[in-house]
LOGUGU-209792 format. One record per residue (C-alpha): residue number from 1; residue in one letter; x, y, z. Coordinates in nm, 2 decimals. Example, Ala and Ser with C-alpha at 12.3 -4.5 7.8 and 13.67 -1.06 7.14 Angstrom:
BEGIN
PT seq type   east  north     up
PT   1    a   1.23  -0.45   0.78
PT   2    s   1.37  -0.11   0.71
***
This chain:
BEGIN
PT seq type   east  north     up
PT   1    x   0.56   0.42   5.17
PT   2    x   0.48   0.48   5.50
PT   3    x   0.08   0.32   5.67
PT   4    x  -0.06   0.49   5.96
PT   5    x  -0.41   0.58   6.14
PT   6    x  -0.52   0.90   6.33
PT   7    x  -0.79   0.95   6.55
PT   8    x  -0.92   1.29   6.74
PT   9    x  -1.10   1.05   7.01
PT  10    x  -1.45   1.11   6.94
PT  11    x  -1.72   1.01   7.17
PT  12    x  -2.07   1.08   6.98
PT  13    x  -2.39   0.92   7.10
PT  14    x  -2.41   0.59   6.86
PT  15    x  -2.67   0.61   6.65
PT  16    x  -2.79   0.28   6.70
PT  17    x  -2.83   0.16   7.06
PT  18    x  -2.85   0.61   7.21
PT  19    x  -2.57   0.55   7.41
PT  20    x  -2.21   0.79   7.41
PT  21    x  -1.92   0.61   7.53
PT  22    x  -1.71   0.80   7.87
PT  23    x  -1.42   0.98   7.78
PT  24    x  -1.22   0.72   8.01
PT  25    x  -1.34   0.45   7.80
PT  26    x  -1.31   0.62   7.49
PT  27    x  -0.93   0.68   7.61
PT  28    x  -0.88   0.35   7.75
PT  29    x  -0.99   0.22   7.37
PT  30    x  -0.74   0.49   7.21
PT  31    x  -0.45   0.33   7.37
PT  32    x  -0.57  -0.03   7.26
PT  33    x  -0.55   0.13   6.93
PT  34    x  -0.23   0.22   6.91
PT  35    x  -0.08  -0.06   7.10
PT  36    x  -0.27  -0.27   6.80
PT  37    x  -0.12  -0.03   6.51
PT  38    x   0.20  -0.09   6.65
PT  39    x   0.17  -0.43   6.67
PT  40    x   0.08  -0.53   6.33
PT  41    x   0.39  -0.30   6.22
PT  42    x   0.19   0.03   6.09
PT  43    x   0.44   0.31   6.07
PT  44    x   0.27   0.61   6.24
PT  45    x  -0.01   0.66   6.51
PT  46    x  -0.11   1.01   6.49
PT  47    x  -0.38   1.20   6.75
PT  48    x  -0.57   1.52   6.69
PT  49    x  -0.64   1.82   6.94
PT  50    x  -1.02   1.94   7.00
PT  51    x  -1.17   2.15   7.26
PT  52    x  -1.50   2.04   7.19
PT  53    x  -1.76   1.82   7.39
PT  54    x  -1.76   1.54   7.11
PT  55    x  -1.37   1.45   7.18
PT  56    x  -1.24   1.31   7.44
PT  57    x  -0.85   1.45   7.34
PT  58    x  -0.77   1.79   7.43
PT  59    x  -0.39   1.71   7.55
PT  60    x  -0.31   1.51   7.29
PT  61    x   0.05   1.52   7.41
PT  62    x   0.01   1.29   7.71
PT  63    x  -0.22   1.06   7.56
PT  64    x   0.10   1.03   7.35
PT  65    x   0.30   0.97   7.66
PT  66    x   0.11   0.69   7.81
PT  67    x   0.18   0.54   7.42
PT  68    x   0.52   0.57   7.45
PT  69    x   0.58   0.34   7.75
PT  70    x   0.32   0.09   7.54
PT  71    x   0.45   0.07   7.22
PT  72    x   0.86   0.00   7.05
PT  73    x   0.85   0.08   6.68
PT  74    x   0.57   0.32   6.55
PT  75    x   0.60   0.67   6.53
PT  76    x   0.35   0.91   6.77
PT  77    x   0.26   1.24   6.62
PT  78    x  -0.02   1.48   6.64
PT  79    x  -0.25   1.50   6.44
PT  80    x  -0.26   1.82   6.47
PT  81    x  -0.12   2.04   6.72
PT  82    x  -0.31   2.35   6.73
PT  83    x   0.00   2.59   6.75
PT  84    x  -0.16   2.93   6.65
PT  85    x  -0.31   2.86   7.00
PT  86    x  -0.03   2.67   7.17
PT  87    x   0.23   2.83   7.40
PT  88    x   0.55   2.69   7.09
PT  89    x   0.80   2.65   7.42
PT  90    x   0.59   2.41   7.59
PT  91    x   0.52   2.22   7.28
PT  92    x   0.88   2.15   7.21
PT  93    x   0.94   2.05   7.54
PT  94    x   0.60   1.77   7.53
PT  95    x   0.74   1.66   7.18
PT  96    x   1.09   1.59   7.32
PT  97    x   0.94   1.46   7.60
PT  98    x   0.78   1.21   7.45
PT  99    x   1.07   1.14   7.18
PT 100    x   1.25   1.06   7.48
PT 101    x   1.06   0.84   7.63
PT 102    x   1.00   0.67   7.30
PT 103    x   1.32   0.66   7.22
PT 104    x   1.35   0.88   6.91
PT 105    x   0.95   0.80   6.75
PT 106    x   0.82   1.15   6.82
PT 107    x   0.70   1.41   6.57
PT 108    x   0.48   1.73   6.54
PT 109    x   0.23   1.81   6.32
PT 110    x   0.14   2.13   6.30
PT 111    x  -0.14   2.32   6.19
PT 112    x  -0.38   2.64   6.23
PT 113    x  -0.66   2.39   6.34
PT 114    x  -1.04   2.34   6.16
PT 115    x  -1.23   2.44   6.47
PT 116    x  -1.18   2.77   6.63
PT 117    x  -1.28   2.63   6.98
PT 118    x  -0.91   2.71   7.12
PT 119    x  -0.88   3.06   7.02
PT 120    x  -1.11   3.19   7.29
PT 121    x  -1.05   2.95   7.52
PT 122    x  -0.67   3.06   7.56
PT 123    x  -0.71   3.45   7.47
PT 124    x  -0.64   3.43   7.14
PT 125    x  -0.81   3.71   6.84
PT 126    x  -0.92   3.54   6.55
PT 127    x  -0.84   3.83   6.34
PT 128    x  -0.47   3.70   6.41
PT 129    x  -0.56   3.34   6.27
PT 130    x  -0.25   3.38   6.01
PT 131    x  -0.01   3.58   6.18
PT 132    x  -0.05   3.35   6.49
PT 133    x   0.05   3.06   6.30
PT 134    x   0.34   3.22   6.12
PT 135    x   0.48   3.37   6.38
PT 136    x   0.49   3.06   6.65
PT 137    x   0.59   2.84   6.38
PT 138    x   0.89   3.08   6.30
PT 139    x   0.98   3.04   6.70
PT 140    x   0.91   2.61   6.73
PT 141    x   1.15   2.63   6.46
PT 142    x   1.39   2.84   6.58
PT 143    x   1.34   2.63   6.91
PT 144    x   1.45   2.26   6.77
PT 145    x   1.75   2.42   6.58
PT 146    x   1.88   2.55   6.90
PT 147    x   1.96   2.50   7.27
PT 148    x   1.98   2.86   7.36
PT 149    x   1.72   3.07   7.19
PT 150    x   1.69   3.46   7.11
PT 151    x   1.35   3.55   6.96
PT 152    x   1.12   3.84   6.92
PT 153    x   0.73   3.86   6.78
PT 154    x   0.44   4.01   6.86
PT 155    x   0.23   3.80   7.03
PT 156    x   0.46   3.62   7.28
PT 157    x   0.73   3.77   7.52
PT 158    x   1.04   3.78   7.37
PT 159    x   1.35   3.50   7.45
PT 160    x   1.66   3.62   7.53
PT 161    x   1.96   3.37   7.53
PT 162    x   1.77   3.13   7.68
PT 163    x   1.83   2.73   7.67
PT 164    x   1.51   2.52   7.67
PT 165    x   1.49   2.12   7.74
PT 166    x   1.47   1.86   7.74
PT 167    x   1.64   1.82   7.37
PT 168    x   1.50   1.52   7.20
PT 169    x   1.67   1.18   7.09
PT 170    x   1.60   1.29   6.75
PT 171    x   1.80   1.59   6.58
PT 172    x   1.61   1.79   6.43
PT 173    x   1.24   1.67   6.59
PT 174    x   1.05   1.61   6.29
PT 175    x   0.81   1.90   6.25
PT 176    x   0.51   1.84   5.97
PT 177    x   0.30   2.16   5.82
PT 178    x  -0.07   2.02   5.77
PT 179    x  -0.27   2.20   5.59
PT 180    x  -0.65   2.16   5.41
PT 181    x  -0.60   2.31   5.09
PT 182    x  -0.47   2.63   5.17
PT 183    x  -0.22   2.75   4.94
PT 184    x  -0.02   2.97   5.12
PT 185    x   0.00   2.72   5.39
PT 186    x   0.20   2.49   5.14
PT 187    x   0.41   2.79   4.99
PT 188    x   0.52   2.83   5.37
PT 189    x   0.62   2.47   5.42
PT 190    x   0.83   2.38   5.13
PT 191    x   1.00   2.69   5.14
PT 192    x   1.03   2.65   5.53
PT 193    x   1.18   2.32   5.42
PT 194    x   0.89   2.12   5.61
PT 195    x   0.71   1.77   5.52
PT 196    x   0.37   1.85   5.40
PT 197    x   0.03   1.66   5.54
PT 198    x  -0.23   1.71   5.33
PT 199    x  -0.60   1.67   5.51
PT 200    x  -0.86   1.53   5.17
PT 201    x  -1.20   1.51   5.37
PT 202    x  -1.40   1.59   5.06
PT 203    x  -1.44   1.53   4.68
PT 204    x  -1.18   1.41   4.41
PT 205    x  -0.82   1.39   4.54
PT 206    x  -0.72   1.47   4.22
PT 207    x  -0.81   1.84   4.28
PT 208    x  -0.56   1.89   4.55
PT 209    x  -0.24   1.73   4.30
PT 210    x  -0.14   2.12   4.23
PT 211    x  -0.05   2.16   4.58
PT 212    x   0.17   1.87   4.63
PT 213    x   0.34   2.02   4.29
PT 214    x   0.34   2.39   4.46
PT 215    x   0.47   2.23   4.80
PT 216    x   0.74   2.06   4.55
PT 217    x   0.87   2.39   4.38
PT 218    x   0.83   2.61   4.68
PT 219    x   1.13   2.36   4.86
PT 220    x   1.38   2.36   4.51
PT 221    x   1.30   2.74   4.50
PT 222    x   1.44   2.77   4.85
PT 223    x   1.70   2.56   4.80
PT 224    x   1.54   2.25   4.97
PT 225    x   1.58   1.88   4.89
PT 226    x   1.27   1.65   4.76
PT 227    x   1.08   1.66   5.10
PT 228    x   0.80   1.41   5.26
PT 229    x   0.45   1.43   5.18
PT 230    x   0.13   1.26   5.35
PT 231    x  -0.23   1.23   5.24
PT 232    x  -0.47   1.21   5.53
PT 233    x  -0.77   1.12   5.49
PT 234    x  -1.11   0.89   5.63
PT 235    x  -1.09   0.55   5.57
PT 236    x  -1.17   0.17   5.65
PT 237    x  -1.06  -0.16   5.59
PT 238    x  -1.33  -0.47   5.60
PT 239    x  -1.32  -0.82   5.50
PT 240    x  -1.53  -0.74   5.20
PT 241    x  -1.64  -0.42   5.02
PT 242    x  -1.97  -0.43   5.13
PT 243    x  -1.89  -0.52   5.50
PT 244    x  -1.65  -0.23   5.51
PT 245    x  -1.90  -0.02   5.38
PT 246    x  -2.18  -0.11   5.59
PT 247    x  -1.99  -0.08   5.89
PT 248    x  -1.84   0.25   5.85
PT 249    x  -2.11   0.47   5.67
PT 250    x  -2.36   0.48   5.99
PT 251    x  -2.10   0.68   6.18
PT 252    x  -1.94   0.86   5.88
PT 253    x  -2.26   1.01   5.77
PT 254    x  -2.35   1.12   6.17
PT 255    x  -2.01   1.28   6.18
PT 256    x  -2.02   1.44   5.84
PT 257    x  -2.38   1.56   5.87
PT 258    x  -2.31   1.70   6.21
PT 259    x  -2.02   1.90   6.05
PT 260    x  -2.22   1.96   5.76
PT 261    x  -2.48   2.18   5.98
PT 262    x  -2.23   2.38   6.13
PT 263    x  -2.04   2.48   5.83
PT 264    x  -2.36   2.54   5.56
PT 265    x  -2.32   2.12   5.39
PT 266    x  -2.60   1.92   5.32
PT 267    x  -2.65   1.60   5.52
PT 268    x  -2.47   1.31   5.38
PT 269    x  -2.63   1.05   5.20
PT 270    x  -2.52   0.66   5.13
PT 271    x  -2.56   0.82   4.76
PT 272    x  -2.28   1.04   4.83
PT 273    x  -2.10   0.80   5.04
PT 274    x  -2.08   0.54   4.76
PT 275    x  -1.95   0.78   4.54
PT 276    x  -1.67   0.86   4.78
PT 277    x  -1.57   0.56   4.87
PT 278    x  -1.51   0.50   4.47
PT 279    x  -1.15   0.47   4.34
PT 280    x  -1.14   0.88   4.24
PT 281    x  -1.33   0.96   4.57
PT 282    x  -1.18   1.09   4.88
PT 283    x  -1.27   0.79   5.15
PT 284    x  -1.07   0.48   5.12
PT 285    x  -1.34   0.17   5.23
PT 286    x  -1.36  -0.15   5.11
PT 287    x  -1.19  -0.50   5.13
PT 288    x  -0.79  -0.48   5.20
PT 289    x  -0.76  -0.51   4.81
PT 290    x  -0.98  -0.26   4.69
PT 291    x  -0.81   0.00   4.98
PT 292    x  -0.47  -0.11   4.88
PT 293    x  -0.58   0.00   4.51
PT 294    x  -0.68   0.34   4.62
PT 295    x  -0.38   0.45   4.79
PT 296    x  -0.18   0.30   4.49
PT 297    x  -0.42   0.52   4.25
PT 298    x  -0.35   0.86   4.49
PT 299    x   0.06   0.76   4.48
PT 300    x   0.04   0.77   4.09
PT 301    x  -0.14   1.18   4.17
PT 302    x   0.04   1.31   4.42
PT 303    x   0.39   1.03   4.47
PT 304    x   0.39   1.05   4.86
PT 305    x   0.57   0.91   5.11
PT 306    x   0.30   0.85   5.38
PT 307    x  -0.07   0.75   5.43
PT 308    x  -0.28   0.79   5.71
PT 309    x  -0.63   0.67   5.75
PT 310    x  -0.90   0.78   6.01
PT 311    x  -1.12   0.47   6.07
PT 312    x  -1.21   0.57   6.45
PT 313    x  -1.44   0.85   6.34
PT 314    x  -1.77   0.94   6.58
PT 315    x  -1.92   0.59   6.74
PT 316    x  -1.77   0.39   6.55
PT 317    x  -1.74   0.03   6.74
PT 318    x  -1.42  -0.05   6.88
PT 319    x  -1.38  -0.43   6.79
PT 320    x  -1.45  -0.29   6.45
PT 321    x  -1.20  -0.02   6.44
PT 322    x  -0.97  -0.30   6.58
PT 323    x  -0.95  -0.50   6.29
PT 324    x  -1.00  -0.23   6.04
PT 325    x  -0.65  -0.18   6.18
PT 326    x  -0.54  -0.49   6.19
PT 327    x  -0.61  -0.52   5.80
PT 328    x  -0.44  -0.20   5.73
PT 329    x  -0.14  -0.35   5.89
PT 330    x  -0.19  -0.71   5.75
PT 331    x  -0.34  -0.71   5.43
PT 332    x  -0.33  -0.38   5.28
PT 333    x   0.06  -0.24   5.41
PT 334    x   0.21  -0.57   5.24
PT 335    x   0.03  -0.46   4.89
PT 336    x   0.11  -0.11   4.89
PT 337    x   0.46  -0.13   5.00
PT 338    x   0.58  -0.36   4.74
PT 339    x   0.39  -0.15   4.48
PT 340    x   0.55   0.15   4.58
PT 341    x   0.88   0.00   4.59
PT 342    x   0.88  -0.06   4.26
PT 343    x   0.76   0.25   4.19
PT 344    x   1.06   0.46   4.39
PT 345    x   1.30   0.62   4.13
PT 346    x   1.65   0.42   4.14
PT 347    x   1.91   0.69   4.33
***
């Protein structure tokens, strides 16, 4: 079982003292992040892409970069890349960019994005949202398996025999589908033969179990081997339950309530909160015991291969985020690993 984090880079106004930390702070913080996650030996630092005024990551790609010459072991991955508004030539190129200069720790995760703020902002129709996606996955694809390309669609000039580098360490780049619970977004990425990230934000994980069995049967119908899953999701560590969940509901609820007024929710309420943060509940807080014991509970629903957690969510205080990360990697990694070694089917 692979342990990560992922952050988009928020700066929100916290709640508590009015103030909203710079972006070059915020960015400056990010990279002390990951050279922490590294440190403690998580496996995966992953870094989402927003156009939006409450993010400070919009090139998530050469915050990535800067990682890479700061860090030896973990894996850098986005978290996602926004490629049914992304030009899928220049992503490959950043991605082996980066796997270069990390020496082979690079990976894309891909995905139709939750905010729409990129569509506009690059010329894009959102009455293409689907067929965008498709159609520049089909050509990243086509891209990693090849030097010299020959491609044709309909909302990108065509390639002609043409050879694209860099080429990464890594052959093939790994390429990740993430998705939210859209079924035909799984369909696509088992039978594309792709490792599926699941994004649970919301309710009982146990809903979403049918799509890790649809991703599953999608990749044996296409002839595909057993292929990689991860379950995203928010998440922090504390000394104690109570501490852990006294820290991170002020900034959970002012993210999720902010959300929650753009997309028709209710604001969130430490009622709610509490309720989530239970063992069948999507948010894994609480002491490194009690969040080791929730990813062990989703392994026995869904039996995947990698966890991520976002603890740096809205103003959420750095030296707080620090050792939330520094427990995952300490405390909680140790538990579920041995667990889920025992757990792994004998080859």
């Amino acid at each position: 079982m692979e342990l990560g984090v992922y952050t988009f880079g928020d700066v929100l106004r916290d709640p508590a003292t009015g103030t909203t930390i710079s972006s070059e702070q915020r960015l400056k913080n990010l990279l002390e992040e990951i050279e922490l996650a590294d440190q403690v030996g998580l496996d995966v630092f992953g870094l989402g892409e927003h156009h939006r005024p409450d993010y400070a990551v919009s090139a998530p790609t050469v915050v990535l970069g800067a990682a890479a010459a700061r860090t030896t072991d973990i894996r850098l991955t986005s978290a996602v890349t926004v490629l049914s508004s992304e030009d899928p030539v220049r992503v490959f190129q950043q991605f082996a960019t980066i796997d270069l200069l990390s020496g082979g720790r690079a990976e894309i995760m891909a995905g139709r994005g939750s905010f729409i703020e990129s569509f506009p902002l690059f010329g894009y129709d959102l009455d293409d949202y689907d067929d965008l996606f498709a159609e520049k996955l089909d050509l990243l694809l086509h891209l990693r398996d090849s030097v010299r390309v020959t491609w044709e669609g309909r909302h990108r000039a065509a390639l002609t025999d043409q050879p694209v580098y860099p080429r990464p360490v890594q052959d093939p780049l790994p390429v990740w589908v993430a998705v939210g619970g859209n079924p035909q977004s799984v369909v696509r990425a088992g039978a594309l033969g792709l490792p599926l990230a699941l994004a649970i934000i919301g309710g009982e994980p146990a809903r979403f179990a049918p799509l890790a069995t649809l991703h599953r049967r999608a990749a044996a119908q296409y002839g595909h081997g057993p292929l990689p899953i991860s379950i995203n999701s928010h998440g922090f560590v504390g000394e104690t339950s109570q501490a852990a969940s006294d820290s991170f509901f002020t900034t959970y609820a002012q993210v999720m309530t902010q959300l929650g007024r753009e997309r028709g929710w209710g604001p969130m309420t430490r009622e709610q909160f509490d309720a989530l943060a239970g063992l069948h509940g999507a948010i894994a807080v609480g002491s490194p015991e009690q969040v080791a014991e929730k990813i062990l509970y989703q392994h026995e629903i869904f039996g995947h291969q990698r966890y991520l957690m976002q603890s740096s969510l809205g103003a959420a205080p750095h030296r707080e985020v620090l050792r939330s990360i520094e427990l995952l990697g300490t405390a909680v990694a140790p538990i579920v690993r041995t667990e889920a070694a025992k757990r792994a089917p004998v080859l």
